[in-house]
C-alpha positions in Angstrom: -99.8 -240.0 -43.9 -101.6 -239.9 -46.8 -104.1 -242.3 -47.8 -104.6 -243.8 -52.3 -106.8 -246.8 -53.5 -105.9 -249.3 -55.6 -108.8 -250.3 -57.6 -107.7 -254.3 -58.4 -109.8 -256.7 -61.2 -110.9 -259.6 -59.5 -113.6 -261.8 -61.9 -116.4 -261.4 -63.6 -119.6 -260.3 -61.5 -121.5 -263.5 -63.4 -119.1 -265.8 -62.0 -120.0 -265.1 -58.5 -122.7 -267.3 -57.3 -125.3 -265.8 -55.3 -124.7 -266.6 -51.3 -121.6 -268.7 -52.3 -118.3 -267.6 -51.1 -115.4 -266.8 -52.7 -111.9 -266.3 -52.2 -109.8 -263.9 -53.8 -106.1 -263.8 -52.9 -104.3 -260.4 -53.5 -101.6 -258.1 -52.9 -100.8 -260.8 -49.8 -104.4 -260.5 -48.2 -107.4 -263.2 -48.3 -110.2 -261.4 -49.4 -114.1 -262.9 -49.1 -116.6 -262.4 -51.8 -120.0 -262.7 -51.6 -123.0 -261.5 -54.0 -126.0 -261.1 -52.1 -129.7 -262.3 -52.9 -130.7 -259.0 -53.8 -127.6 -258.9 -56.5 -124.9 -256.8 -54.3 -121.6 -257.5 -54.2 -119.3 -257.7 -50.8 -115.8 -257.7 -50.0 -114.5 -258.5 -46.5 -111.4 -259.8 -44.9 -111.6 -263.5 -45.3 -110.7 -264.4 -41.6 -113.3 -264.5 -38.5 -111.8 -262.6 -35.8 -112.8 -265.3 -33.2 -110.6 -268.5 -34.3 -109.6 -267.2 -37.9 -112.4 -269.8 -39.7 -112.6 -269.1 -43.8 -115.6 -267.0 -44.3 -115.8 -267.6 -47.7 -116.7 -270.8 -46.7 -119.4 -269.5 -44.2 -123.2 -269.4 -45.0 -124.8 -266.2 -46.2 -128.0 -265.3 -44.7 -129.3 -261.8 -45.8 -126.4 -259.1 -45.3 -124.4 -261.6 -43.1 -122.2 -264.5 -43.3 -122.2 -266.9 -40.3 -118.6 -268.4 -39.7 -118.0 -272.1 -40.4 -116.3 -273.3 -37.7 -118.3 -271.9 -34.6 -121.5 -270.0 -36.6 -120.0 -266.5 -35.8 -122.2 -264.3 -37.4 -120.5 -261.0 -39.2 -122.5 -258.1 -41.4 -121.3 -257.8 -45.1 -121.6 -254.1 -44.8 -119.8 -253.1 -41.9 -117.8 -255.7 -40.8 -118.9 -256.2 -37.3 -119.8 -259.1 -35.0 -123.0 -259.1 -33.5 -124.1 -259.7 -30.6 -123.2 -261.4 -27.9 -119.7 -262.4 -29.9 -117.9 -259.2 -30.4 -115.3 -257.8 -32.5 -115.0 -256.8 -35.9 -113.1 -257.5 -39.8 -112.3 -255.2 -42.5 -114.5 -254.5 -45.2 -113.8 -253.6 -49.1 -115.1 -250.8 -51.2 -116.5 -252.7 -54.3 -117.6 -251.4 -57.9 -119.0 -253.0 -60.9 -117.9 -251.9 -64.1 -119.1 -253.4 -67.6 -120.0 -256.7 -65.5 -116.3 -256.7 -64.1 -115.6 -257.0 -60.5 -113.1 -254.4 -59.1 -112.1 -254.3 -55.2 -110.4 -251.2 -53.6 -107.5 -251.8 -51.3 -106.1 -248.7 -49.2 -102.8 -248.0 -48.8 -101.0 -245.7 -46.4 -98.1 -243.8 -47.5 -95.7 -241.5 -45.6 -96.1 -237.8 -46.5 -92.6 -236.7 -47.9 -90.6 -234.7 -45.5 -90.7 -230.9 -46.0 -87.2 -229.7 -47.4 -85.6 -227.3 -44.3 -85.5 -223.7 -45.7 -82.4 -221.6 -45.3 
């Protein structure tokens, strides 16, 4: 398999609000933004692994969102649950660029099959 990026626009960094949510749709995913107090920028998948709640509509605390419907509480940066809820969502690569917003979504591809030699 091999493995490209899309690098995909989403908004302007100054219309994210700091610890306010929001969603992004693309490429058929939900995608959670969030810009941190100190002024990063995080991308996550925008479903809680426990009961699917929003989490763009979850609270931001620090480097972690806490889910809405049953106060789940997931890291920005990796993705995982902590403790003593378990499991984990998938995280974005993000990048800044002239005060745009760009997310990275991977995509798998299958490797072409060699041609038989005779």
């Amino acid at each position: 398999m091999i493995q490209t990026k899309d690098k995909i626009k989403v908004m302007r960094a100054e219309d994210l609000p700091i610890q306010i949510g929001k969603e992004v749709q693309m490429k058929g995913m939900s995608i959670a933004l969030f810009r941190l107090s100190n002024g990063d920028i995080r991308a996550v998948e925008n479903r809680c692994p426990h009961k699917n709640g929003p989490l763009a509509e979850g609270i931001v605390s620090g480097e972690f969102v806490f889910c809405p419907l049953h106060d789940w509480k997931i890291s920005l940066l990796t993705g995982e649950v902590q403790k003593p809820d378990d499991g984990c969502i998938q995280t974005y690569e993000v990048e800044v660029i002239n005060g745009d917003i760009y997310i990275y979504i991977c995509n798998l591809q299958k490797e072409a099959s060699p041609l038989a030699s005779f």
